[in-house]
N, C-alpha and C positions, 0 to 999 in steps of 0.2 A: 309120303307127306314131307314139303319142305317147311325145317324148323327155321324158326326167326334169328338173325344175326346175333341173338343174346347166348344161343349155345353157342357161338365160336371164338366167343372169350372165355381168357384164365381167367374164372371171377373165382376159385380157387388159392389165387395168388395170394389173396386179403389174408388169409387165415393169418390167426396169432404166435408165434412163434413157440409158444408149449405145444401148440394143436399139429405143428408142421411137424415136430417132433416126433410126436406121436402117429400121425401121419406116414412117417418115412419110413416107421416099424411094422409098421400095419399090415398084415396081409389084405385081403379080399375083404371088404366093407359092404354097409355095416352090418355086425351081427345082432340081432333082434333081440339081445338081452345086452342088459350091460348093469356092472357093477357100480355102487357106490362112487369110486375115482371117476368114471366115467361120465359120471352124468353132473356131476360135479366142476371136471373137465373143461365139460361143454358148455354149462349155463354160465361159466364165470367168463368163460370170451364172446359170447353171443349178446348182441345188444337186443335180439328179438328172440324168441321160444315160444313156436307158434305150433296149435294143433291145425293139422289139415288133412283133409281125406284126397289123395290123390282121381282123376277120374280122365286122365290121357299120361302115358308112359309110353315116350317114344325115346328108342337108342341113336345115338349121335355113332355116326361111324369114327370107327375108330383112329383113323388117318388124320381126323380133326377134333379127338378127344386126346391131347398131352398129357402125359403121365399118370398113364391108366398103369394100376399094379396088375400083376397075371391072375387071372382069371376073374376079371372085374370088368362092368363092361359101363360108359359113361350115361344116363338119359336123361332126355329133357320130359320133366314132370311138371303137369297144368293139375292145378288141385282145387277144391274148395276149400274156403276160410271156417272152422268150426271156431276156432278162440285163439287169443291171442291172450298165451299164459303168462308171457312176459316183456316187457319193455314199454317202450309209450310210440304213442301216435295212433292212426288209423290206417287202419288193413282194408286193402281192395277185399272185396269178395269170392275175386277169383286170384289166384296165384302160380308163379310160375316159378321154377328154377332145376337146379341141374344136380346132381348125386350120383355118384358111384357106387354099384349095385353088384352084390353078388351074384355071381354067373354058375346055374346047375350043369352037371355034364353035358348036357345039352344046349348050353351055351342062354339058356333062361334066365329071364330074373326070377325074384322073391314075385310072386302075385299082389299087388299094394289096391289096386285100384277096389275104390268102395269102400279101404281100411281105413284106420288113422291111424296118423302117422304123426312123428313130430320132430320139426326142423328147428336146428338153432342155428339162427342167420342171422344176414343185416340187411338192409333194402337197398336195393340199385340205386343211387342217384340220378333221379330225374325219368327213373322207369318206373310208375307207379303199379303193384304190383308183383314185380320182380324181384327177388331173393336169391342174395350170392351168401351159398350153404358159407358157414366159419369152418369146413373141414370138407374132403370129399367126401367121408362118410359122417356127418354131422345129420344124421335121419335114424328114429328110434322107431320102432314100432311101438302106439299106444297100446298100453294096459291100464286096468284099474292101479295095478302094485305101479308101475310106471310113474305114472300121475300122483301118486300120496309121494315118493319118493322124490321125485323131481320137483315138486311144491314146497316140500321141506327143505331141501338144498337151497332152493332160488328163497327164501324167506330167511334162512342163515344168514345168505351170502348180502342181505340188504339191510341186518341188524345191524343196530348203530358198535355194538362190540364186536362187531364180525373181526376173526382172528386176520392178521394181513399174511401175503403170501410170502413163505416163509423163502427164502435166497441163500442160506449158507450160514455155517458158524461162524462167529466172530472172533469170540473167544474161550476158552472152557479152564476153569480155576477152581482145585480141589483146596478146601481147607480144614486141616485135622482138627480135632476137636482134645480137648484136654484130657476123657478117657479114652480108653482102649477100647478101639471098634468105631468111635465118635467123629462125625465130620461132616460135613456136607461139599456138595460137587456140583458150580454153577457152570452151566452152559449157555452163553449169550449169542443170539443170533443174528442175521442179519435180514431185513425185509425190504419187499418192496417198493412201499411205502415210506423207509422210515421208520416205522415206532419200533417202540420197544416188543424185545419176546426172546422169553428167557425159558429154562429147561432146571429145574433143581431137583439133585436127587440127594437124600437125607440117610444117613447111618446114626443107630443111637446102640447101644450096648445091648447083646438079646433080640434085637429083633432084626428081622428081615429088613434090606432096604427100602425104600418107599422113594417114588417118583412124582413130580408134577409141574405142568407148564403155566405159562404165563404170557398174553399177549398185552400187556400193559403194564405200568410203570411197578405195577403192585406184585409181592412174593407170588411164588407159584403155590397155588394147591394141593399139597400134596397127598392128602386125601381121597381128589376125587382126581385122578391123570384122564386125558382124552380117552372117551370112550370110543371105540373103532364106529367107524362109518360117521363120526361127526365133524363139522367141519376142521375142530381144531385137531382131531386126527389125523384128517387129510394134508392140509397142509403142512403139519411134520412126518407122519410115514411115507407119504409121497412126494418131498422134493428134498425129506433131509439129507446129506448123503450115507452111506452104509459102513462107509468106515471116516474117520477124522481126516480131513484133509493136511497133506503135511506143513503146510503153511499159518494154518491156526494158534495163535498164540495161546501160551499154556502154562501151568503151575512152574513155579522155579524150578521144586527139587524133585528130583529124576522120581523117587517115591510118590509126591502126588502128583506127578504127571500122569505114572502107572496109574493111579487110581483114579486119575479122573476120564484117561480111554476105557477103564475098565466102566464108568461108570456110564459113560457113553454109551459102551456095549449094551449094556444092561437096559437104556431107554429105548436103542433100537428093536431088542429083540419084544421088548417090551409092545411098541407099538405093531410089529410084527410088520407082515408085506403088507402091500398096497397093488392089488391084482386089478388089471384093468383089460376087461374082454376087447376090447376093442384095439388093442395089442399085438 
């Protein structure tokens, strides 16, 4: 079967530059579960998040598939439209576009056809129809748990206080408190956006320390810190970095400097990893 000149572009190239990242780590795509970060990931560079049932899965050789990873093989997949879970405009009812597919020892894909599946893309301009994937492996296999998850995320990510994505620390300034044991330890950071988003961790005499963020002009919380898997999770365990970078401006005296890497320490391990299958 000769595929149409749409498979012999890098429409690949578009990808977002978190996604290339990740991407260039990647082994063999995509794998049919994915975590939290994952899908998260995905929905926040795709301007479309479409369910579709694939129903023709043809392999593009490989001489004209550019930077296929090892044991991955390039195809052009024609699908049905079931829903279009995210973005605007109207969906052909048929669709077309290209994925990087894991290869069994036997040099097979995944079996998709009659499944659903679902792509985060963006439309060809001026191919109505056609979908250049935001990732080579930017395809999930639908599930019920899939679908509650991936609905939740894309409903965060369009709340008017959606946390912005977090870029780096700015600055981090411990200040002791007048007893013994007393202080608090601010962390300000840097977004992509712009706004504000701070990090405060609190010491009071007797108790444990306590933690909590802030994506807005207002204290942080310290009561209730990101709960894992939510958005304001994500974007601090997954882009903050793991140890203070040396260039970050910090407390004057060499004492509460200690204590405010130490206090660092303490939110990172706090938020813990941010594992991402598709890795």
């Amino acid at each position: 079967m000769k595929v149409s000149n749409f498979v012999l572009v890098a429409v690949f190239a578009v990808s977002t530059p978190e996604i290339v990242v990740a991407q260039s780590e990647s082994p063999a795509g995509p794998p049919f579960g994915a975590s939290y970060a994952d899908i998260v990931d995905l929905a926040d560079s795709a301007p479309l998040v479409v369910r579709a049932q694939p129903r023709r899965v043809v392999r593009v050789e490989d001489a004209r598939a550019p930077g296929l990873s090892a044991g991955t093989g390039r195809f052009y997949i024609e699908a049905k439209t079931v829903a279009l879970v995210s973005g605007q405009g109207d969906l052909a009812p048929a669709l077309a576009f290209l994925a990087d597919l894991s290869l069994d020892p036997k040099g097979k894909p995944p079996a998709l056809k009659k499944k659903d599946v679902v792509v985060f893309a963006r439309a060809v301009s001026g191919q109505p129809g056609e979908l250049a994937l935001v990732s080579r492996d930017s395809l999930l296999l639908w599930t019920p748990e899939l679908d509650a998850r991936l609905r939740a995320a894309l409903t965060a990510l369009i709340a008017p206080d959606a946390p912005a994505r977090v870029t780096g620390v700015r600055e981090i300034i411990h200040v002791p408190g007048s007893l013994e044991g007393e202080g608090d330890t601010q962390v300000f950071l840097t977004t992509a956006n712009g706004t504000a988003a701070s990090l405060l961790v609190q010491h009071r005499p007797g108790q444990p320390p306590r933690w909590g963020a802030s994506f807005s002009e207002l204290t942080a919380d310290i009561a209730n810190p990101p709960q894992r898997d939510s958005l304001a999770w994500y974007r601090l365990a997954c882009f903050l970095p793991r140890q203070l970078p040396a260039g970050v401006n910090r407390s004057d005296t060499p004492e509460a400097a200690a204590q405010a890497g130490s206090d660092y320490r303490f939110v990172i391990e706090g938020l813990g990893d941010c594992p991402r299958q598709r890795r």
